[in-house]
C-alpha positions in Angstrom: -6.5 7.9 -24.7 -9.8 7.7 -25.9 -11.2 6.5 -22.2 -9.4 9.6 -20.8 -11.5 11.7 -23.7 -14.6 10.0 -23.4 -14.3 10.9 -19.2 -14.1 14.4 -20.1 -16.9 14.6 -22.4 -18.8 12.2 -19.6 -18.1 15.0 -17.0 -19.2 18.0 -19.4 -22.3 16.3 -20.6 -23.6 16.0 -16.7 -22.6 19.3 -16.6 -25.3 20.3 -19.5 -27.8 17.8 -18.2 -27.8 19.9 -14.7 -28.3 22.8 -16.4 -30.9 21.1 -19.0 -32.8 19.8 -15.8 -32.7 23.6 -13.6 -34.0 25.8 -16.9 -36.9 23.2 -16.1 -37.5 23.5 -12.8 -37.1 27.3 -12.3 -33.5 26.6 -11.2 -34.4 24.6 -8.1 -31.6 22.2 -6.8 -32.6 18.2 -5.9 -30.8 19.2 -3.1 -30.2 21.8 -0.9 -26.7 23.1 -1.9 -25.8 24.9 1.5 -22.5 24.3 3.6 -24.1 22.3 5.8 -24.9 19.5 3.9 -21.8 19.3 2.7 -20.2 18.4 6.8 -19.9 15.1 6.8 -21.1 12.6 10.1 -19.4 10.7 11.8 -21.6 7.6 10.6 -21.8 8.4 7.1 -17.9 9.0 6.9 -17.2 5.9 7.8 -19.3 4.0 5.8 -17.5 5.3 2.4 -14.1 5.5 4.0 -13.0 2.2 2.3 -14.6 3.8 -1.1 -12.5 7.1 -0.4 -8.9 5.1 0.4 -9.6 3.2 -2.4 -9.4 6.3 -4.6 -5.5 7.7 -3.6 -4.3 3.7 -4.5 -2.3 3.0 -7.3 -1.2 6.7 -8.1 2.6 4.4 -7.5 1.6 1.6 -9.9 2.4 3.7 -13.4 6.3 3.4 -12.0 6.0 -0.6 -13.2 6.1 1.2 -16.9 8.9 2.9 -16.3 11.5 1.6 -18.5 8.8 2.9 -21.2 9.2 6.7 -19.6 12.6 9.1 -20.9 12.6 10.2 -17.1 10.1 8.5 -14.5 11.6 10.2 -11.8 10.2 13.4 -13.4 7.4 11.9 -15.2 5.6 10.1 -12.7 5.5 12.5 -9.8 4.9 14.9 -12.1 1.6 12.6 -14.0 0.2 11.8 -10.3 0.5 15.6 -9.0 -1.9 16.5 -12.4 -3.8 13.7 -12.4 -5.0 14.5 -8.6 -5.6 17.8 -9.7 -7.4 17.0 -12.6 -9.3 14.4 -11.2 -10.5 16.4 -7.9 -11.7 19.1 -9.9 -13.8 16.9 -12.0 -15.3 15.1 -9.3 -16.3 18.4 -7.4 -18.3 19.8 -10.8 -19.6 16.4 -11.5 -20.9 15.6 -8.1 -22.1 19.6 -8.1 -24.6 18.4 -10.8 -25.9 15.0 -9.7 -26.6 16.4 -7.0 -28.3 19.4 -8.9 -30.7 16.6 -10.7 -30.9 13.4 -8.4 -32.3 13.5 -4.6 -29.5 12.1 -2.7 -31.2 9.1 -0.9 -32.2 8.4 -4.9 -28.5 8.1 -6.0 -27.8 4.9 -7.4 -24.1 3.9 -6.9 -24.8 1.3 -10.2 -27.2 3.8 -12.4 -26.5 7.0 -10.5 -24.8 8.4 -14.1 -27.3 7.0 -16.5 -30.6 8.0 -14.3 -29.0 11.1 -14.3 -28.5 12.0 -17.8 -32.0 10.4 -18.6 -33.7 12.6 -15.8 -31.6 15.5 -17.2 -32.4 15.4 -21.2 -35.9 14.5 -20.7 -37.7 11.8 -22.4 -38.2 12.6 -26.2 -37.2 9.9 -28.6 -33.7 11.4 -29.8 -33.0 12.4 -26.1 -33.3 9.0 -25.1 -31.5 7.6 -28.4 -29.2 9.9 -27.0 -28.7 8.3 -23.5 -28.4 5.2 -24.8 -25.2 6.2 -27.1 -24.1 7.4 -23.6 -24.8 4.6 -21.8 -22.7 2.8 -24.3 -19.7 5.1 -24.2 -19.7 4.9 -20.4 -19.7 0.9 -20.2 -16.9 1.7 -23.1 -14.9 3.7 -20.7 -15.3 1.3 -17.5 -13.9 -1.8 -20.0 -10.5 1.0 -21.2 -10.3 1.9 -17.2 -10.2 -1.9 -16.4 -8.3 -2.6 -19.2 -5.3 0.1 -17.9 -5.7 -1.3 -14.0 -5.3 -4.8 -15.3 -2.4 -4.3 -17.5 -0.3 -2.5 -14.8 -1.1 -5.1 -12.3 -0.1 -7.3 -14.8 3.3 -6.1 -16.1 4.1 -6.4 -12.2 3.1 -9.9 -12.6 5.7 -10.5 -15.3 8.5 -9.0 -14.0 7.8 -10.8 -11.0 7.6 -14.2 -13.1 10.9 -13.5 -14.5 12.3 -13.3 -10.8 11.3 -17.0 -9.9 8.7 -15.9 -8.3 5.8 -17.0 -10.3 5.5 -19.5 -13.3 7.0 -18.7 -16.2 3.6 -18.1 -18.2 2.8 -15.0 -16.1 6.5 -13.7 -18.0 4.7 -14.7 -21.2 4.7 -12.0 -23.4 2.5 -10.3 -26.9 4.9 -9.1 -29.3 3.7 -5.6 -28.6 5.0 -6.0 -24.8 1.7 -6.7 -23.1 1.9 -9.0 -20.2 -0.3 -11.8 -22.2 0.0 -14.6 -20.0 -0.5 -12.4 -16.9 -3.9 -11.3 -18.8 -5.2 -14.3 -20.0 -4.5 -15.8 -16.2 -6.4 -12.5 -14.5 -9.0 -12.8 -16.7 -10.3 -16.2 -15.9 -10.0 -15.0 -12.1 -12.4 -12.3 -12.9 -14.7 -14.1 -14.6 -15.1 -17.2 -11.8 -14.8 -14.5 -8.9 -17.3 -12.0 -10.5 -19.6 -15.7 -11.2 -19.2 -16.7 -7.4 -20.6 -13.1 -6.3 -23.2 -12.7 -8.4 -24.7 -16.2 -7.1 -24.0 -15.8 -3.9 -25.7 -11.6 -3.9 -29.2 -10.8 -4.2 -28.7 -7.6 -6.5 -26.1 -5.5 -8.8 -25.3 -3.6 -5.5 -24.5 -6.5 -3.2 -22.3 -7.8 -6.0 -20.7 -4.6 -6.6 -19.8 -4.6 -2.8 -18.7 -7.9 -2.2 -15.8 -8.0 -5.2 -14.9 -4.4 -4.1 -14.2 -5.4 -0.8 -12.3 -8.3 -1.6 -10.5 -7.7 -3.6 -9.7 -3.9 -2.5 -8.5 -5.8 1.2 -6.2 -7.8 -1.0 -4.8 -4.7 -2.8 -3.7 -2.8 0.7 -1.9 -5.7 2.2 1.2 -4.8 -0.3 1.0 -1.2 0.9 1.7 -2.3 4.8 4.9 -4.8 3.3 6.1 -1.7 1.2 5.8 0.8 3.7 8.1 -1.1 6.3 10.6 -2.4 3.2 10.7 1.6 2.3 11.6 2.4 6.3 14.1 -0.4 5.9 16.0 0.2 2.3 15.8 4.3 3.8 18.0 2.9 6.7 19.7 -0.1 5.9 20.5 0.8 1.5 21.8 4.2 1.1 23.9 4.0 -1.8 21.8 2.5 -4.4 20.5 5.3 -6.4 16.5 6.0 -6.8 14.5 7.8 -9.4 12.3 8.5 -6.4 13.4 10.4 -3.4 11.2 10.8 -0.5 11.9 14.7 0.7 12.6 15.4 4.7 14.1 14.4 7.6 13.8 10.5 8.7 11.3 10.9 11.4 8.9 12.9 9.3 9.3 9.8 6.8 8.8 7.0 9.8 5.6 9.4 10.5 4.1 9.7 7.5 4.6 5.4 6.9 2.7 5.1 10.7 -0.1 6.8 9.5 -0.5 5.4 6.4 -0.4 2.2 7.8 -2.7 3.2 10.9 -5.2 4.3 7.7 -4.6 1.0 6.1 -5.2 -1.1 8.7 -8.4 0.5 9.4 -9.6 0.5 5.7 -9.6 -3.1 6.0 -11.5 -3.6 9.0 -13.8 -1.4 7.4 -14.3 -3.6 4.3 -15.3 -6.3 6.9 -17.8 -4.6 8.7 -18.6 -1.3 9.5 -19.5 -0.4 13.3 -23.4 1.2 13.0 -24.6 -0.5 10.5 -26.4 -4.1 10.0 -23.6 -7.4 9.7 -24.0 -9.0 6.3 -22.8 -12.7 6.9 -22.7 -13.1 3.1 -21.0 -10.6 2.0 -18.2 -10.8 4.7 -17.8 -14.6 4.6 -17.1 -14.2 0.8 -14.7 -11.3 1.4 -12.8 -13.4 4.0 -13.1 -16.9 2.0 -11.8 -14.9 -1.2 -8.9 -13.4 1.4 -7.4 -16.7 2.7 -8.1 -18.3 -0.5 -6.4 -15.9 -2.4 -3.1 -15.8 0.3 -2.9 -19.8 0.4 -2.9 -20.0 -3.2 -0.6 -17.0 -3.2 2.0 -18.7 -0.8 2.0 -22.2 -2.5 2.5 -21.0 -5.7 5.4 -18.7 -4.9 6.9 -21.3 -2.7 6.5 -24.0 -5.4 8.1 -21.1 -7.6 11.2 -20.0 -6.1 12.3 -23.3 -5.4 12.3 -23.9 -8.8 14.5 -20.7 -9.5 17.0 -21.4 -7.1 17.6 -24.8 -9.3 17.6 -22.9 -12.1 19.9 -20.7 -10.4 22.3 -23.5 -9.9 22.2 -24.5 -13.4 23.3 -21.2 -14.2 20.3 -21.2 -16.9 17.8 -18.7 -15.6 18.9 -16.0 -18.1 18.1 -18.2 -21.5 14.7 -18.4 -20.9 13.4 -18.7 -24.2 10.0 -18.4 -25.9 9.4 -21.8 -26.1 10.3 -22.3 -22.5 7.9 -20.2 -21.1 4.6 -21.6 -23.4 5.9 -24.9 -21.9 5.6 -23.5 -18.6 
C-alpha cells in the first residue's frame, strides 16, 4: 500500500517539477513534443521491445493468492483491467514530463527520475534536501515493488513444494503465511547473481541489462509451457470448473496462444542480441550461462524431488507433513 501511494505521489511530483522547470525556461520543451517524434523506428522499436513485453508479464501471477480473494474470478480480471488502466495513464503523464525537462539522448534509464527532479526544483539547499527525501522514497518503493514480485513468485514456489516438486523448505512457511523458506532461498540467488553481474559489467547500466535479460528469458519460458497446457486442458478437460474463462470460439483462442507465443519467442531472441546493434560477448555469455545454469539445476532438483514424492506417495504419508519435517528438509 504504501509503495502503491508513494508511486502516485512519485508521478505527481514529476508532474510539478515539469512545470517548475517550463515557468523557467519560458515554457520551452527539452524536446520537441510534435507527433512525429512520437512514430517509433523500426530500429529503435526493437531495441526496447524486450523492455516493453516485459511490462504486460505477470498481470496472471496475483491468481497464486487467490485462496486470499472472496471471488478471484471477479477480482483478478477485474484488478488487471484497472491496473492497466491506471498504470498507462501514469506512464503517458510521467513520460510527458521527463521528456518536458530531460533531452532524450540525456535520459538515464538508472538516474533518469532523480536527474529529473533535481534539474526540475533547481539547486537551492532545501530543493536539494528535498530530492534527496525523494531519492530515498523512490529506492523505498523499488525494495516494496521487489518485495511484492518476490513474494508471488514465491508463494508459487510453495505450493509447488508441497506437490513433490521441490524440497520441502521452499513449503516452509512464517506464521503470517509468507512463503519464508522460498524467500530466504530467492534471496541468496539474488544476491550471488546480482554479485556475478556486477563483476563481470563495467557500469550500473551493463549490470542493469545483463540481470534483466536473464532473468526476464527465464521468466517467458513458463508462458510458451502454459500457453500449449491452456490449448490442451481447453480441449482435452472440459468438465473441471474454472474461475477463469477465456471468452470466444476455439480458433480465436488457438490464435491468440500463436501469437503470443510468436511474440515470446521473439522477446527472447531479442534479449540475446538485437539485429543493428554492436554484439556484447559479455553480456550475452552471462545471460546464456545464467540460462542453462538455471534449467540444469532446475531439472535435477525437480527430478531428485518428485522421486522422492512418489515414495512418499507409497507410504501414504505425504499429507502429515509436519513443521518439523519440513525445517529438516
Amino acid at each position: 500500500n504504501f509503495s502503491a501511494i508513494a508511486k502516485l505521489c512519485l508521478g505527481i511530483g514529476l508532474v510539478i517539477a515539469a512545470i517548475l522547470y517550463l515557468m523557467r525556461n519560458d515554457f520551452e520543451f527539452a524536446n520537441p513534443i510534435t507527433l512525429d517524434r512520437f512514430v517509433p523506428t523500426f530500429g529503435q522499436s526493437i531495441v526496447f521491445i524486450p523492455a516493453l513485453i516485459y511490462n504486460f508479464l505477470g498481470f496472471e501471477s496475483m491468481s497464486a493468492a487467490g485462496s486470499a480473494m472472496e471471488n478471484p474470478g471477479r477480482d483478478v480480471p477485474r484488478a488487471a483491467l484497472k491496473n492497466c488502466l491506471l498504470v498507462s495513464g501514469l506512464y503517458i503523464v510521467t513520460v510527458l514530463a521527463m521528456l518536458a525537462i530531460i533531452p532524450i539522448g540525456d535520459i538515464s534509464i538508472i538516474q533518469g527520475l532523480v536527474d529529473c527532479f533535481r534539474i526540475g526544483f533547481g539547486n537551492s539547499f532545501v530543493m536539494n534536501a528535498l530530492v534527496y527525501g525523494i531519492g530515498a522514497v523512490f529506492v523505498t518503493v523499488l525494495f516494496c515493488q521487489g518485495m511484492m514480485w518476490i513474494l508471488t513468485v514465491c508463494r508459487v514456489s510453495a505450493e509447488t513444494a508441497l506437490t513433490g516438486e521441490l524440497p520441502r523448505i521452499f513449503a516452509k512457511t512464517h506464521k503470517n503465511g509468507s512463503p519464508i523458506g522460498s524467500l530466504v532461498i530467492a534471496g541468496f540467488v539474488a544476491s550471488a547473481m546480482t554479485l556475478v553481474a556486477s563483476s563481470m559489467s563495467g557500469s550500473a547500466e551493463e549490470m542493469f541489462w545483463s540481470i534483466f535479460s536473464c532473468t526476464s528469458f527465464l521468466l517467458l519460458i513458463p508462458y510458451l509451457l502454459n500457453f500449449e497446457a491452456f490449448l490442451k486442458l481447453r480441449r482435452t478437460d472440459k468438465t473441471t470448473v474454472r474461475p477463469y474463462i477465456f471468452p470466444g470460439p476455439s480458433w480465436f483462442a488457438v490464435l491468440m496462444v500463436r501469437i503470443g507465443e510468436f511474440i515470446i519467442l521473439a522477446t527472447m531472441f531479442l534479449f540475446i542480441w538485437v539485429p543493428g546493434t554492436p554484439f556484447n560477448f559479455k553480456q550475452s555469455m552471462f545471460v546464456l550461462v545464467g540460462i542453462v545454469l538455471t534449467l540444469a539445476a532446475g531439472e535435477l532438483i525437480t527430478r531428485s524431488c518428485m522421486a522422492k514424492y512418489r515414495k512418499s506417495t507409497d507410504r501414504n504419508d505425504v499429507d502429515n507433513w509436519s513443521a518439523d519435517d519440513i525445517e529438516a528438509e
